[in-house]
N, CA, C and O atoms as a Tinker XYZ file with bonds, in Angstrom:
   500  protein
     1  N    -42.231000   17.586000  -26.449000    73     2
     2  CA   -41.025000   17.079000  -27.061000    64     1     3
     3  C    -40.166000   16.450000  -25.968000    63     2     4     5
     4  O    -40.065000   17.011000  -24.877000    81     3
     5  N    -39.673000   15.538000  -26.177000    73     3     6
     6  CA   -38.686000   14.703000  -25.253000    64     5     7
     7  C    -36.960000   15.242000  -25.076000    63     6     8     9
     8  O    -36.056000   15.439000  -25.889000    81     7
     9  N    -37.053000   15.332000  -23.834000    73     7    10
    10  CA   -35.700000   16.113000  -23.601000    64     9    11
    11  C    -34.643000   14.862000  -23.893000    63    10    12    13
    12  O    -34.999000   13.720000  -23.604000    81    11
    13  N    -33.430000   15.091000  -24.431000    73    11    14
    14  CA   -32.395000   14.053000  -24.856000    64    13    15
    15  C    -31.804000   13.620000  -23.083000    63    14    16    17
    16  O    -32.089000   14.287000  -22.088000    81    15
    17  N    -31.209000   12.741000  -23.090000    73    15    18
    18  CA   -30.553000   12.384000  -21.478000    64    17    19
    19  C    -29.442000   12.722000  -21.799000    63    18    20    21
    20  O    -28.832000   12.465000  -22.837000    81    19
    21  N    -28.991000   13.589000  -20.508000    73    19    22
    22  CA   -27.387000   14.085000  -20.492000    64    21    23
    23  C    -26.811000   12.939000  -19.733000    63    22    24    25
    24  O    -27.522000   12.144000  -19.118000    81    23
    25  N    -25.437000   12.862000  -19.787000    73    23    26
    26  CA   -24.983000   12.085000  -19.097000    64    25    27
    27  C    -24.766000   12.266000  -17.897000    63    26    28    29
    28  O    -25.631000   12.957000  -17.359000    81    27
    29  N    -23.829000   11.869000  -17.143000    73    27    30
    30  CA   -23.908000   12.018000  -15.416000    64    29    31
    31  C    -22.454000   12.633000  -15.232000    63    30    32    33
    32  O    -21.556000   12.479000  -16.059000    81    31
    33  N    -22.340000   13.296000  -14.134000    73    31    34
    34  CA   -21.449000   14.013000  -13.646000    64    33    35
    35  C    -20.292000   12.804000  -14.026000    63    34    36    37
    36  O    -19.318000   13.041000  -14.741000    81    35
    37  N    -20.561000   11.545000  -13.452000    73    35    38
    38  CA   -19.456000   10.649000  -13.116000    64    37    39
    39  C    -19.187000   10.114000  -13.704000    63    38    40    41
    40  O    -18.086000    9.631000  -13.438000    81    39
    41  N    -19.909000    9.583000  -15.200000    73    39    42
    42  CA   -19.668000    9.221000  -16.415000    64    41    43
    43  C    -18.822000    9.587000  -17.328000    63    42    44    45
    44  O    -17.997000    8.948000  -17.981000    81    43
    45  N    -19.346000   11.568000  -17.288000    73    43    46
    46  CA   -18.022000   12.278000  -17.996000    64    45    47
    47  C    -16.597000   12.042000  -17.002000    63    46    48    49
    48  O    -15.547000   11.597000  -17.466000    81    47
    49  N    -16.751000   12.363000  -15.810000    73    47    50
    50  CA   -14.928000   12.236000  -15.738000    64    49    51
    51  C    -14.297000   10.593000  -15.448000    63    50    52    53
    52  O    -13.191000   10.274000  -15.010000    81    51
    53  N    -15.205000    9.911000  -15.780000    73    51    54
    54  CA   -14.683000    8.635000  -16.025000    64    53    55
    55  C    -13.973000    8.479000  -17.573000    63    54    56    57
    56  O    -12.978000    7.939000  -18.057000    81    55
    57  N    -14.934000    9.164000  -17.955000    73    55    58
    58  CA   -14.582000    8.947000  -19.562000    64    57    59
    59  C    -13.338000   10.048000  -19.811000    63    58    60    61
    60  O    -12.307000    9.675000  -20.371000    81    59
    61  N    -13.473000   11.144000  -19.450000    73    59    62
    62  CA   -12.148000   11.914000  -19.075000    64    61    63
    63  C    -10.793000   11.171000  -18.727000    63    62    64    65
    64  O     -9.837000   11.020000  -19.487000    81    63
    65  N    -10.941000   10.644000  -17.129000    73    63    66
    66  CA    -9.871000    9.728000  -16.834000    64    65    67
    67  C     -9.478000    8.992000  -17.765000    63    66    68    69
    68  O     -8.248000    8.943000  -17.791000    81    67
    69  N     -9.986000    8.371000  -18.574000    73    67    70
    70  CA    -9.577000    6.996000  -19.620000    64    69    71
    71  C     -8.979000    8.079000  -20.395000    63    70    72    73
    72  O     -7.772000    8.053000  -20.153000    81    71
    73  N     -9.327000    9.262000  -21.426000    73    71    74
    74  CA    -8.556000    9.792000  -22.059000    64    73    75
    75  C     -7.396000   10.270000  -21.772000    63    74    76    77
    76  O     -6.626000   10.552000  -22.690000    81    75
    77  N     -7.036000   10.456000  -20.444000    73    75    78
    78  CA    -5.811000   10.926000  -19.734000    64    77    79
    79  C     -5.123000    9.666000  -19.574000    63    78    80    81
    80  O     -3.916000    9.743000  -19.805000    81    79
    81  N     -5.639000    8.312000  -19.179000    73    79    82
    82  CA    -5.011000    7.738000  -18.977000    64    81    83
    83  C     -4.241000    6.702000  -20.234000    63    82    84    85
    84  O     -3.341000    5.866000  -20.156000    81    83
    85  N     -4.976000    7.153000  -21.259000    73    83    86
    86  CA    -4.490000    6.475000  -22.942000    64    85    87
    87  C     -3.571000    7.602000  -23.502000    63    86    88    89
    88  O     -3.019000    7.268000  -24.550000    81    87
    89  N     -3.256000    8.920000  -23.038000    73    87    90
    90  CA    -2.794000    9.199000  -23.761000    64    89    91
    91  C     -1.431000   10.707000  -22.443000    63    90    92    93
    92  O     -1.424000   11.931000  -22.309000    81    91
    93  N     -0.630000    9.595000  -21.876000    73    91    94
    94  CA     0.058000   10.202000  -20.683000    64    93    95
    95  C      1.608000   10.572000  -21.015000    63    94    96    97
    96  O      2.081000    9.437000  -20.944000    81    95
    97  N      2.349000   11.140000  -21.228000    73    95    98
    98  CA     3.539000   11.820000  -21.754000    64    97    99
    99  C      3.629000   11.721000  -23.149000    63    98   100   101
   100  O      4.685000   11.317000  -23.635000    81    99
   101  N      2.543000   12.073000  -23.980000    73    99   102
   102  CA     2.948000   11.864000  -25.100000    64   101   103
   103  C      3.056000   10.846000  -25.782000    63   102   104   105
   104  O      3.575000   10.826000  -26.898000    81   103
   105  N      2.416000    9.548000  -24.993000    73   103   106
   106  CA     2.432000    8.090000  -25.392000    64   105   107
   107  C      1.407000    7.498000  -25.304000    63   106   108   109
   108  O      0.760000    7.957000  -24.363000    81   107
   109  N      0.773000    6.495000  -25.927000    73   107   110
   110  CA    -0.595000    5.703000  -25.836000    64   109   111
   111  C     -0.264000    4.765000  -25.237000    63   110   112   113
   112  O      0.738000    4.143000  -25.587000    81   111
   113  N     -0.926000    4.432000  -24.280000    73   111   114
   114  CA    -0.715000    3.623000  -23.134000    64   113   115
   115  C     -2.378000    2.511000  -22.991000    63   114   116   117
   116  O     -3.434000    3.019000  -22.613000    81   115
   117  N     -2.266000    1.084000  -23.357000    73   115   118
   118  CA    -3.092000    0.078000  -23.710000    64   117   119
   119  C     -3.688000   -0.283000  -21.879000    63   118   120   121
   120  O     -3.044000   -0.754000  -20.941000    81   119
   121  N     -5.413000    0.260000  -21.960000    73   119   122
   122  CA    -6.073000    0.188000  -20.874000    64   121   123
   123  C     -5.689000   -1.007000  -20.256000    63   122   124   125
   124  O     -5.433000   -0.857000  -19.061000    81   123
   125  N     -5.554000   -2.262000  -20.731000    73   123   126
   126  CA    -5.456000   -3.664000  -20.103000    64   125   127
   127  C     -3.994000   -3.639000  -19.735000    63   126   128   129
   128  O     -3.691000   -4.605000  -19.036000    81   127
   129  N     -2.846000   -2.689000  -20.044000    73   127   130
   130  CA    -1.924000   -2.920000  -18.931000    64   129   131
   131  C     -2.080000   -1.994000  -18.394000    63   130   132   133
   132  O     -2.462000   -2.364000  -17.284000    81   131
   133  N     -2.040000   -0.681000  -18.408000    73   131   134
   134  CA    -2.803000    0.165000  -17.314000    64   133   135
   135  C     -3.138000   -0.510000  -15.999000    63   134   136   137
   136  O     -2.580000   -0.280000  -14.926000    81   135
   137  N     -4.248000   -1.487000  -16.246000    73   135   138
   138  CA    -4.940000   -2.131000  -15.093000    64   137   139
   139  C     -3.966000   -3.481000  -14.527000    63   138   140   141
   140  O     -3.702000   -3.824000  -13.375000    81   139
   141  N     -3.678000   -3.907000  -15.480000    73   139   142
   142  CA    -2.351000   -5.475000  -15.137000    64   141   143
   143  C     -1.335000   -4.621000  -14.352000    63   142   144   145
   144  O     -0.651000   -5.529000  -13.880000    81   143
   145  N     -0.838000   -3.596000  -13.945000    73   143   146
   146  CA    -0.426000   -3.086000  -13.474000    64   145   147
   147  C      0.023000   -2.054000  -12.628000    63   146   148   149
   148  O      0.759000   -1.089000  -12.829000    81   147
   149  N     -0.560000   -2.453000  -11.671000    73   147   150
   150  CA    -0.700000   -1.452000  -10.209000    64   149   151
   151  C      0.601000   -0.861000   -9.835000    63   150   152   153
   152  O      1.695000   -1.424000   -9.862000    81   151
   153  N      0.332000    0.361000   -9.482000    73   151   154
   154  CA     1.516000    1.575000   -8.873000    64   153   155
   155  C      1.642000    0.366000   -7.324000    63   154   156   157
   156  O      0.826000    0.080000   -6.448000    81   155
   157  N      3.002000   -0.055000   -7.579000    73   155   158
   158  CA     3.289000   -0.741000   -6.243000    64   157   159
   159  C      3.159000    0.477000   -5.199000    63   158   160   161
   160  O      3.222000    1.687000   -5.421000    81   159
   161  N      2.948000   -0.249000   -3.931000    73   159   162
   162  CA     2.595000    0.250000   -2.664000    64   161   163
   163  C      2.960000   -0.431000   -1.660000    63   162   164   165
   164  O      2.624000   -1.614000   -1.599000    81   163
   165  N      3.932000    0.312000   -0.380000    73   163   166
   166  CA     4.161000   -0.305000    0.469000    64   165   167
   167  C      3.717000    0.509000    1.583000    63   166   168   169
   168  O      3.712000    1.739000    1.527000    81   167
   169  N      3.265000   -0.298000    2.811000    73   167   170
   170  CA     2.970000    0.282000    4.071000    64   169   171
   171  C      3.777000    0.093000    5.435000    63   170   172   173
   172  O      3.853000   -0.938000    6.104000    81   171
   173  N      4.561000    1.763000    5.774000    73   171   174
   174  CA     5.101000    1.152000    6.849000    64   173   175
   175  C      5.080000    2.353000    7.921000    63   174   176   177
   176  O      4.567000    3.456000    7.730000    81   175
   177  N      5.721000    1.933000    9.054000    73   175   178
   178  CA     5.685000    3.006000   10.134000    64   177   179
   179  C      5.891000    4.584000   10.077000    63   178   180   181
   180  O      7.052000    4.991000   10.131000    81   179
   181  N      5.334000    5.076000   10.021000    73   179   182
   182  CA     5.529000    7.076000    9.989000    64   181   183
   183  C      6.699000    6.502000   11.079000    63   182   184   185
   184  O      6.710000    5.537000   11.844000    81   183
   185  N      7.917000    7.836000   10.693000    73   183   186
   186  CA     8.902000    8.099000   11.303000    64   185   187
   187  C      8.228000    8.532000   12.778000    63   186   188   189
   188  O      8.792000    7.987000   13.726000    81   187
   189  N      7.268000    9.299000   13.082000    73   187   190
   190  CA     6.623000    9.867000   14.293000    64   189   191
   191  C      5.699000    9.460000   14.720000    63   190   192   193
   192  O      4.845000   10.219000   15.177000    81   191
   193  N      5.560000    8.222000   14.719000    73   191   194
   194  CA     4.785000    7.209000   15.837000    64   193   195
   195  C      5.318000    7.271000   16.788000    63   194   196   197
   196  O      6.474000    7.665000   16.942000    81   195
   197  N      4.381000    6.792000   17.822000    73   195   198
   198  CA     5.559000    6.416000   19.194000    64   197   199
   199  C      5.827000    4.834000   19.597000    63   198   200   201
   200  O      5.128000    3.998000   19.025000    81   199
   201  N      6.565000    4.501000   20.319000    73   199   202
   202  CA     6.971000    3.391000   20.349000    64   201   203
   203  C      5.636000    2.196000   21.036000    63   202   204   205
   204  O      5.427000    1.067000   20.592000    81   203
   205  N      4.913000    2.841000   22.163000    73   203   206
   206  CA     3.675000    1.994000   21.843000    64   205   207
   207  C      2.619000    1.558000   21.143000    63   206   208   209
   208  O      1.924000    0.545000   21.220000    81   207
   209  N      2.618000    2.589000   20.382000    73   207   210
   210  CA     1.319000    2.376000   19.265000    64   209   211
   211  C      1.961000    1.382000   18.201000    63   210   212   213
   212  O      1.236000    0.497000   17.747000    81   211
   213  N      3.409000    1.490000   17.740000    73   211   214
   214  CA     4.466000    0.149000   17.207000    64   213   215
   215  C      4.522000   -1.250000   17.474000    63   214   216   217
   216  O      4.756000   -2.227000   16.761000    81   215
   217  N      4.267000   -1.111000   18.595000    73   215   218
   218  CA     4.342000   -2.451000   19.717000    64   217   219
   219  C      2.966000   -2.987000   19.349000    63   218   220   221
   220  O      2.775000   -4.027000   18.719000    81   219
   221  N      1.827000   -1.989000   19.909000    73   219   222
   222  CA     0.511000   -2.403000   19.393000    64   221   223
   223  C      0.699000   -3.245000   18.262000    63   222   224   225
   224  O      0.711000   -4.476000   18.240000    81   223
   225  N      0.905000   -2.104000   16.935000    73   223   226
   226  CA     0.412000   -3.192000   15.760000    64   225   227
   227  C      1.822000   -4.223000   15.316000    63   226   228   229
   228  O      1.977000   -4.591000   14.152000    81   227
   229  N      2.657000   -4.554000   16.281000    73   227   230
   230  CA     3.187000   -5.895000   15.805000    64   229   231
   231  C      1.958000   -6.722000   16.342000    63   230   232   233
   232  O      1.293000   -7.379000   15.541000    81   231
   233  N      1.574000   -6.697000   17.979000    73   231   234
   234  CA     0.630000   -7.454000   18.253000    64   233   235
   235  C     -0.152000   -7.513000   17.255000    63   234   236   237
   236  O      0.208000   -8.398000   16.479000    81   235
   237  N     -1.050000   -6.972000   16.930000    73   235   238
   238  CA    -2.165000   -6.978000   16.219000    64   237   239
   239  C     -1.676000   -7.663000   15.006000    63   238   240   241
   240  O     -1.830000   -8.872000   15.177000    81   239
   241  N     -1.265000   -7.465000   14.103000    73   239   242
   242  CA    -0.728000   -7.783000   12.875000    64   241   243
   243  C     -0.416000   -9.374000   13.737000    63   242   244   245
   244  O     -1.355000   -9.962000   14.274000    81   243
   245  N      0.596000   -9.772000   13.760000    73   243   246
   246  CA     0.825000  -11.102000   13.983000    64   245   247
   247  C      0.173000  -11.909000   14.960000    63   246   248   249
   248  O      0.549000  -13.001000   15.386000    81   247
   249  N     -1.156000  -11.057000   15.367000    73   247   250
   250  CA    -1.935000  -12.228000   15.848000    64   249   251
   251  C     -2.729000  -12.778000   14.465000    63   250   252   253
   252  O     -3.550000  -13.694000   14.510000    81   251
   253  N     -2.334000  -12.037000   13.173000    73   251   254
   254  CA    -3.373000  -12.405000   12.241000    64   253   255
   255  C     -2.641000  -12.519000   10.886000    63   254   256   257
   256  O     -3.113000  -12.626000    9.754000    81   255
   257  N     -1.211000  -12.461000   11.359000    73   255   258
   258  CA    -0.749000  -13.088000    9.616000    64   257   259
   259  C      0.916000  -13.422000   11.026000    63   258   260   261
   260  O      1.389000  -13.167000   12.133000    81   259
   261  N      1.082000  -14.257000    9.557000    73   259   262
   262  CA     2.726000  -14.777000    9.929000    64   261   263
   263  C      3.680000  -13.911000   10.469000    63   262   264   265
   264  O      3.390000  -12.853000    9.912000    81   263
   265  N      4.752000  -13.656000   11.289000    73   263   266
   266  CA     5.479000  -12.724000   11.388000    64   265   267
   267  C      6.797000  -13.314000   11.860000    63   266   268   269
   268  O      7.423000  -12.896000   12.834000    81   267
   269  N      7.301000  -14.719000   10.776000    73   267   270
   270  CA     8.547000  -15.374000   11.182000    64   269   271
   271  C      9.635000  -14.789000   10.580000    63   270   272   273
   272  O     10.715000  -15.137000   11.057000    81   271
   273  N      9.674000  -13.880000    9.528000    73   271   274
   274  CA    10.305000  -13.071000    8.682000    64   273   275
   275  C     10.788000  -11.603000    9.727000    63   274   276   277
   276  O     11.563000  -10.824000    9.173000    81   275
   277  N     10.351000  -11.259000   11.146000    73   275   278
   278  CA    10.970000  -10.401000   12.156000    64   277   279
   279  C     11.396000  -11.101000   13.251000    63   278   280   281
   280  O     11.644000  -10.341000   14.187000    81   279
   281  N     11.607000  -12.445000   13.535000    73   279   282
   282  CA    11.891000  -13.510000   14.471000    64   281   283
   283  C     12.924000  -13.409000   14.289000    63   282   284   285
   284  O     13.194000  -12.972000   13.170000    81   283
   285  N     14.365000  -13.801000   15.420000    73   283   286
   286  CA    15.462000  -13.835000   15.700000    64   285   287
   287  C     15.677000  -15.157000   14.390000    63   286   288   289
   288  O     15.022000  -16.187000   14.238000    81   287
   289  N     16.760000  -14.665000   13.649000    73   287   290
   290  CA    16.890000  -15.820000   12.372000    64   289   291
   291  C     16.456000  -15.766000   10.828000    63   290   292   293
   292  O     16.853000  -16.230000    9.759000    81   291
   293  N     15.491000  -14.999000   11.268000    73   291   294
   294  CA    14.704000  -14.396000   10.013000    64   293   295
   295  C     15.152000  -13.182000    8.919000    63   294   296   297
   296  O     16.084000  -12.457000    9.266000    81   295
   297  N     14.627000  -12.986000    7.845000    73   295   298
   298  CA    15.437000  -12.659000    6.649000    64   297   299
   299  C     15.004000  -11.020000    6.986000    63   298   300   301
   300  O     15.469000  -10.024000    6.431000    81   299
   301  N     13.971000  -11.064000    8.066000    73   299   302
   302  CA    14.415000   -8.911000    8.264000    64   301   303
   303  C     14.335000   -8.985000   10.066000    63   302   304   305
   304  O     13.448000   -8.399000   10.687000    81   303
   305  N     15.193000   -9.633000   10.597000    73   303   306
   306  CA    15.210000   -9.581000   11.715000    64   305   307
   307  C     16.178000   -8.093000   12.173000    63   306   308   309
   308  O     16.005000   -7.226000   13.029000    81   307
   309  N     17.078000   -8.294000   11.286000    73   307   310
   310  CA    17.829000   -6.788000   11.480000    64   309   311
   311  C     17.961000   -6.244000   10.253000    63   310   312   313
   312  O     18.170000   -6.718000    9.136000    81   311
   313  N     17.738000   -4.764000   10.835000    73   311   314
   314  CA    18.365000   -4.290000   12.439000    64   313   315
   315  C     16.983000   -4.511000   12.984000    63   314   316   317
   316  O     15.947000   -4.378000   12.333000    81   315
   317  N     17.074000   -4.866000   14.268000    73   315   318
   318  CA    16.546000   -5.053000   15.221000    64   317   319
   319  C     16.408000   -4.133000   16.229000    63   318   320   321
   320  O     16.965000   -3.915000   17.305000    81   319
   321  N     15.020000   -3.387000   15.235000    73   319   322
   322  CA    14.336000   -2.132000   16.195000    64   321   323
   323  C     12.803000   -2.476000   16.265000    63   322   324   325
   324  O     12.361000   -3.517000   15.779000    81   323
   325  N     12.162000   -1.714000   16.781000    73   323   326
   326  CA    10.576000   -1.436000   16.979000    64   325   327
   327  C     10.193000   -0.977000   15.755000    63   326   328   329
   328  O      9.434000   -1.712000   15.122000    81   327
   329  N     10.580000    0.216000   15.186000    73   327   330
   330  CA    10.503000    0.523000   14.353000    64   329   331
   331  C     10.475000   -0.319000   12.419000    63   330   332   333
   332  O      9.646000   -0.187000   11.519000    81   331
   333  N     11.538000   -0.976000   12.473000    73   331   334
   334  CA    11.847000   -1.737000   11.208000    64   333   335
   335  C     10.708000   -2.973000   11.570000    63   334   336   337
   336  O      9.912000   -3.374000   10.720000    81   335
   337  N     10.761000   -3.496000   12.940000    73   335   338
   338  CA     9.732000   -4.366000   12.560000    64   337   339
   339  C      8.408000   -4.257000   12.804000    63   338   340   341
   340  O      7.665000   -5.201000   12.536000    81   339
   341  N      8.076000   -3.448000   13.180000    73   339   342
   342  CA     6.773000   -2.711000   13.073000    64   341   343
   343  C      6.244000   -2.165000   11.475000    63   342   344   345
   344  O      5.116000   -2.351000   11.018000    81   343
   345  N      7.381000   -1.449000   10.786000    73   343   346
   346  CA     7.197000   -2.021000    9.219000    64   345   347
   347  C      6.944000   -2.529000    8.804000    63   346   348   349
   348  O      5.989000   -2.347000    8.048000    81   347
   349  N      7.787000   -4.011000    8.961000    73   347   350
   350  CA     7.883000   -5.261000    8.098000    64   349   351
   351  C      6.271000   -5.726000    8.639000    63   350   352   353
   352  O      5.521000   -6.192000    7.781000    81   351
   353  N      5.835000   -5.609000    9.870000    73   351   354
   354  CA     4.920000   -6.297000   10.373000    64   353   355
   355  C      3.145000   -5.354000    9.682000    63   354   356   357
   356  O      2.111000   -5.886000    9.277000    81   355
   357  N      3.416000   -4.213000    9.791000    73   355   358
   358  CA     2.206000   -3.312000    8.775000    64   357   359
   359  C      2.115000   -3.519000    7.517000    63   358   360   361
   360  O      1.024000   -3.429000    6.952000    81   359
   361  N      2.986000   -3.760000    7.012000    73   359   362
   362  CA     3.159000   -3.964000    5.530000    64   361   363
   363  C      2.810000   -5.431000    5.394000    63   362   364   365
   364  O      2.563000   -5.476000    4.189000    81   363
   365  N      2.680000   -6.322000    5.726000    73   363   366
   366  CA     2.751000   -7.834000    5.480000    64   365   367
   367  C      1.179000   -7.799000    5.769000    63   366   368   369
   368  O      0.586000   -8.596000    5.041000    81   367
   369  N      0.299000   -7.050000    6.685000    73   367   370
   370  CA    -0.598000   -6.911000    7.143000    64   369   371
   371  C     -1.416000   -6.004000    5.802000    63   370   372   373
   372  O     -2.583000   -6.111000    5.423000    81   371
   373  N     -0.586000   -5.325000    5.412000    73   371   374
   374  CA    -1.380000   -4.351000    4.359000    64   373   375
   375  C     -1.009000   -5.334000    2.901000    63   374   376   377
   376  O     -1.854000   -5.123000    2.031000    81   375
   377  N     -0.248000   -6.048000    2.600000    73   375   378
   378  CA    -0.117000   -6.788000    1.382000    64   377   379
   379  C     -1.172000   -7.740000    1.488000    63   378   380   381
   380  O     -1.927000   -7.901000    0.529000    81   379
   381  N     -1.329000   -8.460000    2.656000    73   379   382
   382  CA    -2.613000   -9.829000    2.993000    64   381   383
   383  C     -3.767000   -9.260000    2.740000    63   382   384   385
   384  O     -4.580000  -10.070000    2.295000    81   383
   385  N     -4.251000   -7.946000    2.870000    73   383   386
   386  CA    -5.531000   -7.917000    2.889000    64   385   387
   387  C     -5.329000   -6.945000    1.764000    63   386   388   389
   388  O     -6.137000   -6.041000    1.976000    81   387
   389  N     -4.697000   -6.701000    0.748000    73   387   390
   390  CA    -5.091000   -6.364000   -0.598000    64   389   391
   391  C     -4.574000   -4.700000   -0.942000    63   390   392   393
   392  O     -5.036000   -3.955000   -1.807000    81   391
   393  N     -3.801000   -4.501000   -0.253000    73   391   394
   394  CA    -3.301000   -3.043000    0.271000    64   393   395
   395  C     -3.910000   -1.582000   -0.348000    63   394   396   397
   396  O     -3.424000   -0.658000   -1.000000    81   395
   397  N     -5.191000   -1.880000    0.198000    73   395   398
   398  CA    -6.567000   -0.826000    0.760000    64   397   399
   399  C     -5.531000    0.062000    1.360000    63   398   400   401
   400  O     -4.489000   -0.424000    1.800000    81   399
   401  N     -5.781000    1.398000    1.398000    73   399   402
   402  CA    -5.488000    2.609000    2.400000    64   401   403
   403  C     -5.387000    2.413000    3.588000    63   402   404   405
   404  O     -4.401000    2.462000    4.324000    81   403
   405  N     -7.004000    2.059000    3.892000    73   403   406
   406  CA    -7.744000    2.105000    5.270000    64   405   407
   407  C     -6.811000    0.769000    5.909000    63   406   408   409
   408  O     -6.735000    0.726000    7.137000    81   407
   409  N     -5.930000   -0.580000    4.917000    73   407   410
   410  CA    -5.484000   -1.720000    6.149000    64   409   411
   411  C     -3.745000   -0.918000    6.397000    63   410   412   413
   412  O     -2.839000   -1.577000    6.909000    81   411
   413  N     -3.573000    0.287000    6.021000    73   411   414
   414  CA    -2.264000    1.223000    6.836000    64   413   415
   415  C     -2.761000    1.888000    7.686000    63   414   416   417
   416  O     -1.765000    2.436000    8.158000    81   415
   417  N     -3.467000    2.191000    8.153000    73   415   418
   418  CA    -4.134000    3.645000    8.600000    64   417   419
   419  C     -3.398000    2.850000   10.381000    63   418   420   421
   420  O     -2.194000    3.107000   10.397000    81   419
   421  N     -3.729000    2.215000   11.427000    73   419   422
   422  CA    -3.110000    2.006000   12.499000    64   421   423
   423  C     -2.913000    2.903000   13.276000    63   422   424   425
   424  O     -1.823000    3.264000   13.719000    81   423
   425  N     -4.330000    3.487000   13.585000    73   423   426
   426  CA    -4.753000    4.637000   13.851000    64   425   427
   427  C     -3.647000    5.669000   13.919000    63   426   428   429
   428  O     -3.194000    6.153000   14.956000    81   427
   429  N     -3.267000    5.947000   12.672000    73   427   430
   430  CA    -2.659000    7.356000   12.307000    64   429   431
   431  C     -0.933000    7.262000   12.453000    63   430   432   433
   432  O     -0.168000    8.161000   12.104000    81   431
   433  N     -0.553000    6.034000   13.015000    73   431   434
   434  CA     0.725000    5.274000   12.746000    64   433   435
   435  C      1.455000    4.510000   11.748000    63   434   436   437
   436  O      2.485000    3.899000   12.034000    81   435
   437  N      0.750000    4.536000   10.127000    73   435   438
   438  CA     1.058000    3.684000    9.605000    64   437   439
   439  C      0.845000    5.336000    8.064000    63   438   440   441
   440  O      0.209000    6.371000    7.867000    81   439
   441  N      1.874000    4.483000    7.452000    73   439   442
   442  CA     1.948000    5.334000    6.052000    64   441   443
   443  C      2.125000    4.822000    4.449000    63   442   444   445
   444  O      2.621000    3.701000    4.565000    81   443
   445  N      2.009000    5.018000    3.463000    73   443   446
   446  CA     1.548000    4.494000    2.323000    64   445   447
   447  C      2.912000    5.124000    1.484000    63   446   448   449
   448  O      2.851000    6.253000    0.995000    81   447
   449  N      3.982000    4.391000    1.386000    73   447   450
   450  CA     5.164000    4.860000    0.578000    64   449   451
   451  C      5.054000    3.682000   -0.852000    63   450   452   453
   452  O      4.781000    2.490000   -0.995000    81   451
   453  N      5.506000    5.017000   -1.869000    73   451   454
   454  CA     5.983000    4.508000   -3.327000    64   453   455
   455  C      7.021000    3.816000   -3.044000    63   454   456   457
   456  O      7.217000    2.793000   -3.699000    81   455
   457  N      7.790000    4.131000   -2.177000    73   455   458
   458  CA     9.511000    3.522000   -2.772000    64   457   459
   459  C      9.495000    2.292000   -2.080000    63   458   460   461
   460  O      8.753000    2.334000   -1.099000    81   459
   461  N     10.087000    1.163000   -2.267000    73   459   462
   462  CA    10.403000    0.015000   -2.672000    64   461   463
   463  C     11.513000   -0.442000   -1.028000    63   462   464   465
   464  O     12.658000   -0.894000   -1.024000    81   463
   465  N     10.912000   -0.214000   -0.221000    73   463   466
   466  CA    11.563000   -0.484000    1.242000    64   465   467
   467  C     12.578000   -1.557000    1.601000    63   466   468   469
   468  O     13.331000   -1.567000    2.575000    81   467
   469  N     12.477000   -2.310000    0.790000    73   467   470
   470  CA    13.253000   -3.823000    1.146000    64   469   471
   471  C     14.443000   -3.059000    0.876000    63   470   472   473
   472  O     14.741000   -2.000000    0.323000    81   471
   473  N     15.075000   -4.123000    1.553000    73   471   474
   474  CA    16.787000   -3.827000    1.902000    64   473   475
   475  C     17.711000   -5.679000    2.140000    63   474   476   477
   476  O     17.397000   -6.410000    3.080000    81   475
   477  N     18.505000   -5.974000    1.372000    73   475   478
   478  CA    19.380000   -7.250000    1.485000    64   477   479
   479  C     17.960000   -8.513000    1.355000    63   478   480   481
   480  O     16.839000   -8.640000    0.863000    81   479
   481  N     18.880000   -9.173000    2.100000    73   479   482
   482  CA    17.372000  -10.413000    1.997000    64   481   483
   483  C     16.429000  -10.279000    2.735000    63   482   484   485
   484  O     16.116000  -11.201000    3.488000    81   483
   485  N     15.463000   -8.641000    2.702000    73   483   486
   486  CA    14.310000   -8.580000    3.477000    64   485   487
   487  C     13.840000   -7.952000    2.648000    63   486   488   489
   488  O     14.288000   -6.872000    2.265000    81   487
   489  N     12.331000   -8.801000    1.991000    73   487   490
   490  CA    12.017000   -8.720000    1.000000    64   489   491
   491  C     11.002000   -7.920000    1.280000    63   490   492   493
   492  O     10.702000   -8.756000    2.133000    81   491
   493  N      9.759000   -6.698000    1.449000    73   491   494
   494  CA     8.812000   -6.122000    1.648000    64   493   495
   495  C      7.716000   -6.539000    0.213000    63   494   496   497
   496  O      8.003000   -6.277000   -0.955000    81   495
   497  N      6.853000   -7.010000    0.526000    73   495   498
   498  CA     6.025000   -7.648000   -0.281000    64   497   499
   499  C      4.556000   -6.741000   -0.793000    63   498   500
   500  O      3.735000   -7.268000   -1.545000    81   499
């Protein structure tokens, strides 16, 4: 007699997830905005970096995306620390390449915040 096929470990909690995710405080929630709409994410300096590993990834970062937006003149030039623009400069770096985990990580200098960082006309993207 032919044994029936069970499904796969990863199948059920996929199919799990979707039921959690259609049906979250008590509200039905439509898969296609679910997905149209990503939990924003911003990436910026851990308070406890040190000031060279900061320095590092401005280098790094703006040898490989724009960084006229922390330039004397520019719309997050201040305040004018290591810190804020070492932010602005990880984050612009983590928005360009699709903001993956792994493009914050800056070896262990860089952090993955919900809240919404921009401040006046410095826009965090």
């Amino acid at each position: 007699m032919a044994r029936a096929a069970q499904p796969s470990a990863s199948l059920v909690l996929l199919s799990l997830g979707l039921v959690l995710l259609c049906f979250t405080s008590g509200s039905t929630v439509r898969l296609a905005d679910a997905q149209a709409q990503p939990a924003q994410t911003w990436c910026v300096a851990k308070p406890s970096a040190d000031e060279k590993a900061l320095q590092g990834n401005i280098n790094y970062v703006c040898q490989n995306v724009s960084c006229s937006v922390i330039q004397p003149g520019g719309p997050c030039f201040n305040p004018n620390t290591l810190a804020s623009h070492a932010s602005i400069a990880m984050n612009l770096y983590y928005a360009y390449n699709g903001r993956h985990s792994w493009n914050c990580y800056f070896r262990e200098s860089g952090i993955i915040v919900q809240s919404d960082p921009s401040y006046g006309s410095c826009t965090f993207y």
